[in-house]
Each structure stands twice: as C-alpha cells, then as structure tokens.
TORVOVO-915751 format. One line per 4 residues: number of its first residue (from 1); for each residue x, z, y of C-alpha. Coordinates in steps of 0.5 Angstrom, whole numbers, plus 500, padded with zeros to 3 digits. Example, Ala and Ser with C-alpha at 12.3 -4.5 7.8 and 13.67 -1.06 7.14 Angstrom:
<pts>
1	525,516,491 ~ 527,514,498 $
</pts>
This chain:
<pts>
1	806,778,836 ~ 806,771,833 ~ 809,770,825 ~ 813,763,825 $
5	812,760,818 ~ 815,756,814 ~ 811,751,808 ~ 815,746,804 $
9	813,741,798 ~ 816,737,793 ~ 812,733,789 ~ 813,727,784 $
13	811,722,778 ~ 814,719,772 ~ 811,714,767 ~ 814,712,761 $
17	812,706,756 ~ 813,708,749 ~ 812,702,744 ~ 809,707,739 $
21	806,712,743 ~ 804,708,749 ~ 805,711,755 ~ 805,717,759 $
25	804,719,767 ~ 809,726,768 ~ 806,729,776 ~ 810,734,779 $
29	808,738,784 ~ 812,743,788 ~ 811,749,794 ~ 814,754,797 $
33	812,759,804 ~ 816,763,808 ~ 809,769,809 ~ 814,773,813 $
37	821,773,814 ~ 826,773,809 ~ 819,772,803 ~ 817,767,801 $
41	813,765,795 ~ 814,759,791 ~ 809,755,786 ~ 810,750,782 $
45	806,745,777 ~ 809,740,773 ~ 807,735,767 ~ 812,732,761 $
49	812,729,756 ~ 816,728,750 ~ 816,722,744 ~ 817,723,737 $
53	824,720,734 ~ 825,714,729 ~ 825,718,723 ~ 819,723,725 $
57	814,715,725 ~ 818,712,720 ~ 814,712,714 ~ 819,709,710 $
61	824,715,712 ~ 824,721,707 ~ 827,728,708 ~ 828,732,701 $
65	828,739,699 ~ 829,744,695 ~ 824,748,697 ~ 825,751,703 $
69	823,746,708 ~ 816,745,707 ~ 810,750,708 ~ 806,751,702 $
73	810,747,697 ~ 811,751,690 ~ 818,747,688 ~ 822,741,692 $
77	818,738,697 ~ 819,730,701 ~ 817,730,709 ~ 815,724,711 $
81	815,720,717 ~ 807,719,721 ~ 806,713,724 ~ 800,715,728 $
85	804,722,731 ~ 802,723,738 ~ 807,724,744 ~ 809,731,746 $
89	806,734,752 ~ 807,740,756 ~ 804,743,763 ~ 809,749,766 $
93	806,753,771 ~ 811,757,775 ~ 809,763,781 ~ 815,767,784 $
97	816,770,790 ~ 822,771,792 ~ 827,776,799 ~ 832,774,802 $
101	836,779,808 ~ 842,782,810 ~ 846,780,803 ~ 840,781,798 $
105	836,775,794 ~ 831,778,790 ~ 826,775,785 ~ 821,775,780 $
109	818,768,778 ~ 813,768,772 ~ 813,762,768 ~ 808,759,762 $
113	809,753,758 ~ 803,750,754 ~ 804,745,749 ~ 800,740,746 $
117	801,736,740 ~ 809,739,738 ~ 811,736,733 ~ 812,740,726 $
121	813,739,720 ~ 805,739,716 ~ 803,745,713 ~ 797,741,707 $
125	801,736,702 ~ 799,729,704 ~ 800,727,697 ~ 805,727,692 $
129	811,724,688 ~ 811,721,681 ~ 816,723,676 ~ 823,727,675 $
133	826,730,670 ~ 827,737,672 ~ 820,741,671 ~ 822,745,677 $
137	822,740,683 ~ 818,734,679 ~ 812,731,681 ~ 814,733,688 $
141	809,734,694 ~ 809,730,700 ~ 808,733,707 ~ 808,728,713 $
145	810,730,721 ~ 804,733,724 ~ 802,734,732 ~ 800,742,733 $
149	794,742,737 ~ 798,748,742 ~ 803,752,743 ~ 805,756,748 $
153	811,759,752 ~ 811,765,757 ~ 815,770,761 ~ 817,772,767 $
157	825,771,770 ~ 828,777,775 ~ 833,776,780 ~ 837,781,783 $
161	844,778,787 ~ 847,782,792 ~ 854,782,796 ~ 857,788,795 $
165	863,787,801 ~ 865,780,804 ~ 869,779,797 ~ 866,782,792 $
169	858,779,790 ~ 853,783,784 ~ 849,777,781 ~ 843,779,775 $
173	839,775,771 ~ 834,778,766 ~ 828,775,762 ~ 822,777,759 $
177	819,773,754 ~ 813,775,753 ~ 810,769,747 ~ 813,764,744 $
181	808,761,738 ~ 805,756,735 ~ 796,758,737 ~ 795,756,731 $
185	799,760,726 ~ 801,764,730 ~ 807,765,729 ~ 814,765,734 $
189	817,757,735 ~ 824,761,735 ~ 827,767,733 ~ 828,769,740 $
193	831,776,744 ~ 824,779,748 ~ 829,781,753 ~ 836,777,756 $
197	840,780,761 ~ 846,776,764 ~ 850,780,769 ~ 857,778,773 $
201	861,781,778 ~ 865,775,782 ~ 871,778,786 ~ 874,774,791 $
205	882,776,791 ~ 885,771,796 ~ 882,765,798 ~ 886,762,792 $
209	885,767,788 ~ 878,769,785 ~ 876,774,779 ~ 870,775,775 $
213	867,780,769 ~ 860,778,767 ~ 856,781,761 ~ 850,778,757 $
217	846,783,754 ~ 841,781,748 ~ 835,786,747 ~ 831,785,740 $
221	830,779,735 ~ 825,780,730 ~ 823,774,725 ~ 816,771,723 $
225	812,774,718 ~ 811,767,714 ~ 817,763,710 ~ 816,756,709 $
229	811,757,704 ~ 806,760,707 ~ 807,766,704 ~ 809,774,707 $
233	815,775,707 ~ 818,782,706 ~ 823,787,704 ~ 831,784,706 $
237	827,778,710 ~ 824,781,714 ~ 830,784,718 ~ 831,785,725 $
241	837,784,730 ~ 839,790,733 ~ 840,789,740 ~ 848,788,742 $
245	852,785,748 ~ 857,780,750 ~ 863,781,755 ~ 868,777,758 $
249	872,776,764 ~ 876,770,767 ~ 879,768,774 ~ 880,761,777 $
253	886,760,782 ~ 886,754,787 ~ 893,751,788 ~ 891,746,792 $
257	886,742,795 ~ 887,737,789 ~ 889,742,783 ~ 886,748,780 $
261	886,752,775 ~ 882,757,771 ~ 883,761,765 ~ 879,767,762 $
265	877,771,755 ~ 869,771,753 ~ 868,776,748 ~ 872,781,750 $
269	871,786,746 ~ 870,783,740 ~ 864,784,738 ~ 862,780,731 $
273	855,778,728 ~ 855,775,721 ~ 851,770,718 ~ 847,772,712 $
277	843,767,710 ~ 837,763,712 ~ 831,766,715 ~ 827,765,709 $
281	829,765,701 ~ 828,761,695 ~ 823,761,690 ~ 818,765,687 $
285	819,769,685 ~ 825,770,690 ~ 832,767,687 ~ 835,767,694 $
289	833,773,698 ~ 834,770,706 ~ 836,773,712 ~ 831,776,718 $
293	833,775,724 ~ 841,773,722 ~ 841,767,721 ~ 847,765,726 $
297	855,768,727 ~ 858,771,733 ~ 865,769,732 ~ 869,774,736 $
301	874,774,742 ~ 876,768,744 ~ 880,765,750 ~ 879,758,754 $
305	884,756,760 ~ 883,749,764 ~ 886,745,770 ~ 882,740,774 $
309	885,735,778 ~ 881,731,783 ~ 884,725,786 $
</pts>
C-alpha cells in the first residue's frame, strides 16, 4: 500500500539598517511533513536580531544607583551608555511532532534559543566618579552597557486538545523549562517556573451561548544564587516560591451578528501573593535583606466584562 505524504515549507528573510549597529540579515526557514496519516513532524530554524536602545549607546546617559544595580560594586554605582554595543542576535531552533485523529491534537515541540552578545549591564567597573560628600556613595564606580558573549533558552512545550463531545473541547498546554542562563555566569536570565501548565475547558451551551473555566498552574521558582555584587546570597534571599494555581471562569454570548458580550471573574479563588521586596538586598553587611523569588503580587480576584460591536 502506498503512503500518501504531504511536505510543506515556509522560508523568508529580513534585513535591518541600524545607524549604530549597522545591518543585520534575519533568514527563516520552516518545514513540515505529514510520515503517516494524522502525524506530522515539524522543524523550524530562524535567525533575529535586536538592537540596543538610545540610553544603552548613549555615552552621555547615566543611570545611578544606590547599590543594588550594579554587579561588583561595593556602594552607589552609575551605568552608562556604550557606543560600541553590538546588536543582539539569537538562532532558535524548534523540532515537534504533532497527531491529529478523530478530535484529538497532541504534541510535543522541543524549542532552544541561543543568544549571542545580549545586552546587560557590565560586570567590571569601567572607571570611576570623582567627588560626594556622603562617604558611603562617593567616588561611585561606573559600569557601562555590555554585549554577553551567550546565553541560552531551551525547553520543551506539549500539547494535549481533545473534543470531549460536539459542544464541549478539553485544551492543555504545558512547558518545561529546562535552562534559561547567562553561559557565562551562568546564572538564570529570569526567575522563571520550571513548569507552567494552562488548562481550559470550553462549553458551547447554544449557538449564542458559550462557557469556559481555564487553570494555570506555576511549578516552582527558585532565585539565582548571586546579587548584584557578585556575592552569594543566603538565608531569607534565597527564598523559593511554592508552586500554586490560578482559576477562573467566564462566558461570551453572541446577540448578533454585530453585537457580543463577554464577561468572567480571573482568580476565582482568591489566591493572593505578596511582594516582599527586591530579589537581592542592600549592603554589606545587609541593611536591606531582599526576597528570593518573591518579587512580584497576585492581587486576588477580579472581574472584567466587555461588549464588542462590529460595524
């Protein structure tokens, strides 16, 4: 028996003329094959390319702190602009596969991204200010915008939707980061979940009327083991994130043709995170301690509602 398949691609290219960084070629390239029927395999290579900002080459800009945004420095530090900051590029490489049969779509797609010369904030004082009256902060170091030689992103990202009945779909999404870092410090680029799954359940009543309840799960957050100065961090810095959940629900009702409405409550159950502070403290010793991974709130429940007219 003869197996009918089916190859398609996708390819296309991009250049950019920056008048600091110069310019940059951004290729693509896209494939898929269907092997058997209802599987495909997908593969995909693409190049990008990002330029600094105005204030990260603009020697004549500085950025002050106080001692919590500088890597290395012992007090207040300035960061400034880099004229000779190179563009950010990134190849991202994805490989899936994914089946299709009799209501169910399944995949698994493994993604890495590798950055070359992202732009951070230096790590080695470039030189330092002159005067201040405060012993503590003056005679400031100064650090300057920097290109990191690489960085890397990679995980994997499943797939699992499913027509449970003619009126009711099932669709789930889950990713698994397995390194988000700096290769040369190797530290995290974000304080990011391990795991993320999203889950939604759509419910379509009558032909005007449709329900859905969804859920996002967060695994674990762990902080990077380095502050801003370089130096280890410990004790209530070095607190994680438990993992927790989000629920919510809402509903959408068509009046016609031109008029909708759509309303729901996120949060349902009112699950709330406080911020305690920055990632890292202040000091050293420590006059501020900071915060680990809880750096950010959940404010609790809310509720949206809209209405959308086309004309």
């Amino acid at each position: 028996m003869a197996l009918k398949v089916r190859p398609a691609s996708c390819s296309e290219v991009r250049f950019d003329k920056h008048s600091v960084t110069g310019g940059n070629w951004s290729p693509a390239l896209n494939l898929s094959h269907e092997f058997a029927p209802g599987w495909t395999v997908k593969a995909g290579i693409a190049r990008a390319y990002k330029a600094p900002n105005l204030y990260q080459t603009n020697p004549n800009y500085l950025l002050y702190s106080r001692g919590i945004g500088c890597w290395g420095a012992a007090g207040a530090c300035y960061l400034q602009g880099n004229k000779d900051l190179k563009a950010e590029t990134s190849i991202t490489k994805e490989l899936g596969i994914e089946n299709a049969a009799d209501g169910l779509v399944a995949g698994l797609t493994w993604f890495h991204n590798r950055y070359r010369n992202k732009v951070e904030a230096g790590t080695v004082a470039a030189g330092q200010a002159v005067g201040g009256s405060n012993p503590g902060y003056a005679n400031a170091d100064v650090f300057t915008w920097d290109n990191v030689p690489r960085a890397v992103i990679e995980g994997l990202e499943g797939t699992f939707n499913l027509a449970l009945t003619p009126s009711l779909y099932w669709s789930n999404n889950l990713t698994w980061m397995l390194q988000s870092k700096n290769k040369s410090t190797g530290e995290s680029l974000s304080v990011i979940p391990e795991f993320t799954l999203n889950s939604r359940l759509e419910w379509q009543t009558t032909d005007a009327l449709s329900l859905h309840t969804h859920v996002t799960w967060y695994g674990k957050q762990t902080p990077n083991r380095y502050d801003y100065q370089g130096k280890r961090m410990s004790g209530e810095e070095q607190s994680q994130l438990s993992p927790y959940a989000l629920v919510g629900v809402g509903a959408r009702y068509v009046l016609n043709e031109q008029l909708s409405f759509t309303g729901g409550i996120d949060n349902l159950l009112n699950k709330r995170l406080y911020r305690r502070g920055n990632a890292v403290g202040v000091g050293d010793p420590r006059t501020i301690y900071g915060a680990g991974a809880a750096t950010y709130n959940e404010p609790g429940r809310s509720f949206y509602a809209s209405a959308t007219y086309a004309f």
